[in-house]
C-alpha positions as CSV (number, residue, x, y, z in Angstrom):
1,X,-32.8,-24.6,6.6
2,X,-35.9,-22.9,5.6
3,X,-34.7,-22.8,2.1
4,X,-32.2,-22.7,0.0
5,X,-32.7,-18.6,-0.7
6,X,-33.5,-17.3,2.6
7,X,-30.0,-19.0,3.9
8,X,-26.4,-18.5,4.8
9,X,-23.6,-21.1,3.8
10,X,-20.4,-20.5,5.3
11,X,-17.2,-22.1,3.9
12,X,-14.5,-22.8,6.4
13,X,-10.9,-24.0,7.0
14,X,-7.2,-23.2,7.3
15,X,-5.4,-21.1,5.1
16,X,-4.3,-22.7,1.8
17,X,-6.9,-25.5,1.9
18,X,-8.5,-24.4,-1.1
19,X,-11.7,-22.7,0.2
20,X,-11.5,-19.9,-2.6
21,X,-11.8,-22.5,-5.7
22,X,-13.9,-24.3,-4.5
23,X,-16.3,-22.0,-3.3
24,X,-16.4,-20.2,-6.7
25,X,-17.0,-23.7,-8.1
26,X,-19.9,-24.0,-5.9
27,X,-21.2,-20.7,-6.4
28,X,-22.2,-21.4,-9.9
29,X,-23.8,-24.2,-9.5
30,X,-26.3,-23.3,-6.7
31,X,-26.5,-19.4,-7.6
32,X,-24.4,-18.2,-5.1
33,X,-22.8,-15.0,-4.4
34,X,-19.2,-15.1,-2.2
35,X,-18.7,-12.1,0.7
36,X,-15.1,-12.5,2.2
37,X,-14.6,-13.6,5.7
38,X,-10.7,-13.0,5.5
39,X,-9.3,-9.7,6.9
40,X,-7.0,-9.0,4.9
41,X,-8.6,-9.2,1.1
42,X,-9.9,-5.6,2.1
43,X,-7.3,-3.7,1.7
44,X,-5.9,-2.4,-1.9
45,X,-2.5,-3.1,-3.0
46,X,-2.5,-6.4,-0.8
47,X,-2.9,-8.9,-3.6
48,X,-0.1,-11.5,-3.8
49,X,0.6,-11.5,-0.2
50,X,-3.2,-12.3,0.6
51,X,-3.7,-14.9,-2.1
52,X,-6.9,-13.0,-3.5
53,X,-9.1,-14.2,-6.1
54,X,-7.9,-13.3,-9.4
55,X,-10.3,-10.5,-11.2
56,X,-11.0,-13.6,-13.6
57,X,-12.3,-15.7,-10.8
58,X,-14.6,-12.3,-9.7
59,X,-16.1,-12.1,-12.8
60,X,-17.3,-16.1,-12.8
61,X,-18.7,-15.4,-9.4
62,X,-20.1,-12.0,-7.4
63,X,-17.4,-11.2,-4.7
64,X,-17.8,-8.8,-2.1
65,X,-15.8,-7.1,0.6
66,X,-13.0,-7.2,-1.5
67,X,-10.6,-4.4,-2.0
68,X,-13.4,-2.0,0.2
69,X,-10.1,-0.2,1.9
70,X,-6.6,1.5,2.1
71,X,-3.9,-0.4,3.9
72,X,-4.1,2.6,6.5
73,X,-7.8,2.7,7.5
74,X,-8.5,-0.5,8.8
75,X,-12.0,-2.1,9.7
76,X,-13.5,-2.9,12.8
77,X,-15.3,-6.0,13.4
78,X,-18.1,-3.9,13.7
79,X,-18.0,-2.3,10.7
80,X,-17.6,-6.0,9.1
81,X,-20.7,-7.3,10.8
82,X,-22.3,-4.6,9.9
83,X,-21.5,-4.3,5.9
84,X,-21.9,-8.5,6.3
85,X,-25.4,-8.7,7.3
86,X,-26.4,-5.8,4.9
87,X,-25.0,-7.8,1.6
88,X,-26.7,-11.1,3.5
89,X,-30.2,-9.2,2.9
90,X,-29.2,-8.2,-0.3
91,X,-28.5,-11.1,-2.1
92,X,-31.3,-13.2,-0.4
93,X,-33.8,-10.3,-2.0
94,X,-32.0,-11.5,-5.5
95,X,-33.1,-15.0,-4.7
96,X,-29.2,-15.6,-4.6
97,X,-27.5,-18.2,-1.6
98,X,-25.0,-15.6,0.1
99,X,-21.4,-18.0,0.8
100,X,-19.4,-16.3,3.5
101,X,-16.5,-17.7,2.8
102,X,-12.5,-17.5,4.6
103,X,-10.5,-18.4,7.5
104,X,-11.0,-15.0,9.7
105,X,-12.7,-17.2,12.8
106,X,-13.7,-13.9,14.3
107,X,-15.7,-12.7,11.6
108,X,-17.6,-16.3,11.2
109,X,-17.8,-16.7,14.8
110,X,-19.2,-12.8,14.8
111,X,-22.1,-13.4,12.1
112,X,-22.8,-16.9,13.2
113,X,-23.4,-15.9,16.7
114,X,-25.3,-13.1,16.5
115,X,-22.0,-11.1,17.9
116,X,-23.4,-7.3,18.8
117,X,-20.0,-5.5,18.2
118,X,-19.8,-2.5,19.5
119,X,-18.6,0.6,17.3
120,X,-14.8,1.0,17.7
121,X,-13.5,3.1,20.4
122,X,-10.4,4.5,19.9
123,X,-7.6,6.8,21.6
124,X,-4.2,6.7,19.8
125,X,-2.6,8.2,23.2
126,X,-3.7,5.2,25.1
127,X,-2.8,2.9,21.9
128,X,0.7,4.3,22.1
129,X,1.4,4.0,25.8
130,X,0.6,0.2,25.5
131,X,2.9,-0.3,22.7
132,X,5.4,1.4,24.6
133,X,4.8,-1.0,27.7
134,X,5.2,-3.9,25.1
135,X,8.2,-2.4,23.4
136,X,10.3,-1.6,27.1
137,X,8.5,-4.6,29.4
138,X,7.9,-7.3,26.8
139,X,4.9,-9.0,25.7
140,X,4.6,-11.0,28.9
141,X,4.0,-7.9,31.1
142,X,1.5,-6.2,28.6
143,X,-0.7,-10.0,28.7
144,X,-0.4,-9.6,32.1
145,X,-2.2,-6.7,32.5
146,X,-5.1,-7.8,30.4
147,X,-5.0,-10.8,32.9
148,X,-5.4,-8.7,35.9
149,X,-8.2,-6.2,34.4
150,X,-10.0,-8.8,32.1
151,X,-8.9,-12.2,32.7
152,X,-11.7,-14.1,30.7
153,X,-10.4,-12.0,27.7
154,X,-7.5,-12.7,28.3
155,X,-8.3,-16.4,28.5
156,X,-9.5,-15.9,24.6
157,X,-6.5,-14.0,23.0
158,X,-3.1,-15.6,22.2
159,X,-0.3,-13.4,24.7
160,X,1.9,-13.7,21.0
161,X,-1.2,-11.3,19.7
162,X,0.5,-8.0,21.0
163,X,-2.0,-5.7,18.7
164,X,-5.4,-7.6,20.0
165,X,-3.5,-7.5,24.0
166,X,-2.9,-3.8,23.0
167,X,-6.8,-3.6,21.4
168,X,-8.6,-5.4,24.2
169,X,-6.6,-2.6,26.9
170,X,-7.8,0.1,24.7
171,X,-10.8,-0.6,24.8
172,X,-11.4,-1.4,28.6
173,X,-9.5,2.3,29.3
174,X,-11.9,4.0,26.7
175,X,-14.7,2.5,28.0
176,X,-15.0,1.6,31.5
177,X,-15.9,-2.2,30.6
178,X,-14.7,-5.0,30.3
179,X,-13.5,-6.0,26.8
180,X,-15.0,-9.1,27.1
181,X,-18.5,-7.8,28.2
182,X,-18.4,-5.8,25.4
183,X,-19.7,-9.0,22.9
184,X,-23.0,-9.8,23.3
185,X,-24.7,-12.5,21.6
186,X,-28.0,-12.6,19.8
187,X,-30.2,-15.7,17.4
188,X,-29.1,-14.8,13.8
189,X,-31.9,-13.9,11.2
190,X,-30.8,-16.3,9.5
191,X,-30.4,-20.1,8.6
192,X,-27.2,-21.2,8.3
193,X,-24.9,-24.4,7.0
194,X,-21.3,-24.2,7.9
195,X,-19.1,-26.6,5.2
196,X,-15.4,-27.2,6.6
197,X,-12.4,-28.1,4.2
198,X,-9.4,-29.9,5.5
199,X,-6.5,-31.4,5.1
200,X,-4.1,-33.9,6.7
201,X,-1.3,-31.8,7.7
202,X,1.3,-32.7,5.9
203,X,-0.3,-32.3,3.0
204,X,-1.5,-28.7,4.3
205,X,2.2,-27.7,5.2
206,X,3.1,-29.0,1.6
207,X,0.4,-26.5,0.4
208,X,1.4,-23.6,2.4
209,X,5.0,-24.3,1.0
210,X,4.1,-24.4,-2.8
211,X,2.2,-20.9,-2.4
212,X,4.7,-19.5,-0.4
213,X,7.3,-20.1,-3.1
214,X,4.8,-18.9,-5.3
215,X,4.2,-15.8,-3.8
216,X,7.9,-14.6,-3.9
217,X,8.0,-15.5,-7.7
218,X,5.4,-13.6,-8.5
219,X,6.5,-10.6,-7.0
220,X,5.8,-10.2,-3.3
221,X,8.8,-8.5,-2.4
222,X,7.8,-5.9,-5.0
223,X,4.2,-5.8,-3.8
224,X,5.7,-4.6,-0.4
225,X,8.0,-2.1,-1.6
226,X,5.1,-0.7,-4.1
227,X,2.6,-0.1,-1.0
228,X,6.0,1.7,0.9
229,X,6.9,3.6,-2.4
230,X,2.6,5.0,-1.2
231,X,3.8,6.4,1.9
232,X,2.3,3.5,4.3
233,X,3.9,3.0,7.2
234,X,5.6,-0.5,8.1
235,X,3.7,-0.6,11.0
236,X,0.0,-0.7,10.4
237,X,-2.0,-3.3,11.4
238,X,-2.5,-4.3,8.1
239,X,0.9,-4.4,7.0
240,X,1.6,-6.7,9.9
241,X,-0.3,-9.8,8.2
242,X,1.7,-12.5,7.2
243,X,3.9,-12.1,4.3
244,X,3.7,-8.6,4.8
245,X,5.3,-8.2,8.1
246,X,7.9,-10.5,7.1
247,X,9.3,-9.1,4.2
248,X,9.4,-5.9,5.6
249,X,11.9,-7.2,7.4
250,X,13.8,-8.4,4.7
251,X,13.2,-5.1,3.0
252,X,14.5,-3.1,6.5
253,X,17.9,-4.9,6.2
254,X,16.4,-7.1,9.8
255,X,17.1,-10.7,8.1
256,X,18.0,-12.0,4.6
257,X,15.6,-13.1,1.7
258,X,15.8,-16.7,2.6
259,X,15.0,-16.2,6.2
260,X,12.1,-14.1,5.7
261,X,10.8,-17.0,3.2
262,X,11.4,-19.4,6.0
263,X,9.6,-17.2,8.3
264,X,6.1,-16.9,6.3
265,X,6.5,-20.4,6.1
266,X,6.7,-21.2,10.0
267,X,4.3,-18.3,10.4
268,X,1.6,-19.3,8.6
269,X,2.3,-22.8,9.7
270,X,1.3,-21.8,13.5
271,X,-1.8,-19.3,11.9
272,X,-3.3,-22.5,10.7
273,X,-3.3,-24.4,14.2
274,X,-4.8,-21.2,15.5
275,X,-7.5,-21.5,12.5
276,X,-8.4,-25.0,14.0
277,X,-8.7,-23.8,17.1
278,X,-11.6,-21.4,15.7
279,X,-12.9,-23.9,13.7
280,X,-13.0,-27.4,15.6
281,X,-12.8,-30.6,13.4
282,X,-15.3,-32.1,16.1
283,X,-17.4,-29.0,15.9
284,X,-21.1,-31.0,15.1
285,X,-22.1,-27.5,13.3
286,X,-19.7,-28.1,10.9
287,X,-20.1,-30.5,7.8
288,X,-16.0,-31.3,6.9
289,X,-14.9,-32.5,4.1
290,X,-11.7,-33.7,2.8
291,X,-10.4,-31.2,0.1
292,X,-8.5,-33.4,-1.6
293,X,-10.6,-34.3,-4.8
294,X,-13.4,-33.4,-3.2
295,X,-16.1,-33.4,-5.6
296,X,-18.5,-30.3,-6.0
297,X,-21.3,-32.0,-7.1
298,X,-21.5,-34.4,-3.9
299,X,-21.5,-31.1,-1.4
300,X,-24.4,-29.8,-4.0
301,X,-26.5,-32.8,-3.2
302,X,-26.3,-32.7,0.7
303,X,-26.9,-29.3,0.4
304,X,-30.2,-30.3,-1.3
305,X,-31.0,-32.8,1.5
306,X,-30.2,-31.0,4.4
307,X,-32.5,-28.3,2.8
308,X,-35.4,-30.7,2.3
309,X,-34.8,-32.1,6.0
């Protein structure tokens, strides 16, 4: 690092780890302000579900890119980028340490390599002959055509993905290119530190159970049914998050109460191996640290020394 004010700290790790906490803790002791690297806190109305930061815990610490959208006009990784390295600026010129902080690997991976996104391309015809494809021919036969017109894309995006399958074949038909062509990489203009928090994963599933169980009993169900009683449609991509997508169909008579629990469970249980497969724990850019007592004040002090070194 140059210094500690011209830098970036990133705060990494699966879902449920604790990243939100701690970061906040760590945010008032170095001066820090916290922009979200998880999708889904941008949307309104998507509280419970997305285990946001209380507004108590936003006023301890600046959070940004919080609540910036309606369920039904999502972002692009452009426009995330974009917005993300415009608040980076900003809160360096206030002498503040930006922490980008969640478990969204794209948007990390985006900002930390220098990603150029390009602006999204879109053509709800094309979007809606793909979904048909998926809907009559099956998942299978909509990855295999992303194998056949983009296979090293296809090589990066899980075939149980069916909206990024339909996205990256959007895109290629819009455009011309190939999806994965479309990412360039640049040197960030910026120093970074990337701090990882983990857990063994027992003790991780155990977490993921608790909040779960938490979510319902503080109202998830009725979260879901307030954003329908809006007019959104069960279908948007946001709606399709974890939590969300599952109670909808509870709330669409498609499986009972208790099996739409069980499913957020399993769900979130496979997100988080797909989180470690964005963030590896042998990753040498990454400093990881057991989140289990972790103490704050021993991440403050290696901040301090990697800053002097």
């Amino acid at each position: 690092m140059r210094s500690m004010n011209s830098s970036l700290l990133f705060v990494v790790g699966p879902t449920a780890v604790g990243k939100s906490s701690f970061a906040i803790e760590l945010a008032e002791r170095i001066k820090g302000e916290i922009i979200s690297a998880d999708s889904r806190y941008l949307y309104r109305g998507m509280d419970i579900g997305t285990a946001k930061p209380s507004l108590a815990d936003r006023v301890r610490v600046s959070h940004h890119l919080i609540d910036v959208a309606d369920p039904d006009r999502p972002w692009s990784l452009a426009e995330y980028a974009q917005a993300c390295k415009q608040l980076i600026k900003e809160i360096n010129e206030r002498k503040s340490l930006p922490l980008v902080v969640g478990g969204t690997g794209q948007y990390v991976r985006a900002l930390l390599e220098g990603w150029s996104v390009p602006q999204r391309a879109e053509d709800s015809s094309v979007r809606a002959e793909l979904q048909m494809i998926a809907e009559r021919d099956g998942a299978d036969a909509l990855y295999k055509k992303l194998e056949d017109a983009d296979p090293v894309a296809a090589n990066k995006i899980d075939k149980r993905n069916v909206r990024r399958v339909i996205r990256a074949l959007e895109v290629i038909s819009i455009t011309g290119r190939l999806f994965s062509d479309q990412r360039n990489k640049s040197q960030p203009d910026f120093d970074s530190k990337i701090i990882g928090l983990t857990l063994p994963r027992e003790k991780l599933y155990a977490r993921i159970d608790a909040r779960v169980d938490s979510m319902m009993a503080n109202g998830l169900v009725e979260e879901m049914r307030a954003l329908m009683a809006k007019g959104y449609d069960w279908n948007l991509p946001a709606l399709s998050a974890i939590g969300y997508k599952q109670v909808g169909m509870y709330l669409r008579g498609e499986c009972d109460l208790d099996e739409a629990v069980r499913l957020i469970k399993h769900d979130t249980r496979r997100f988080v191996r797909q989180q470690y497969n964005w963030f590896r724990l042998n990753d040498p850019k990454i400093k990881w640290w057991d989140a289990e007592g972790l103490d704050v004040e021993e991440v403050v002090r290696w901040l301090g020394s990697s800053a002097a070194g």
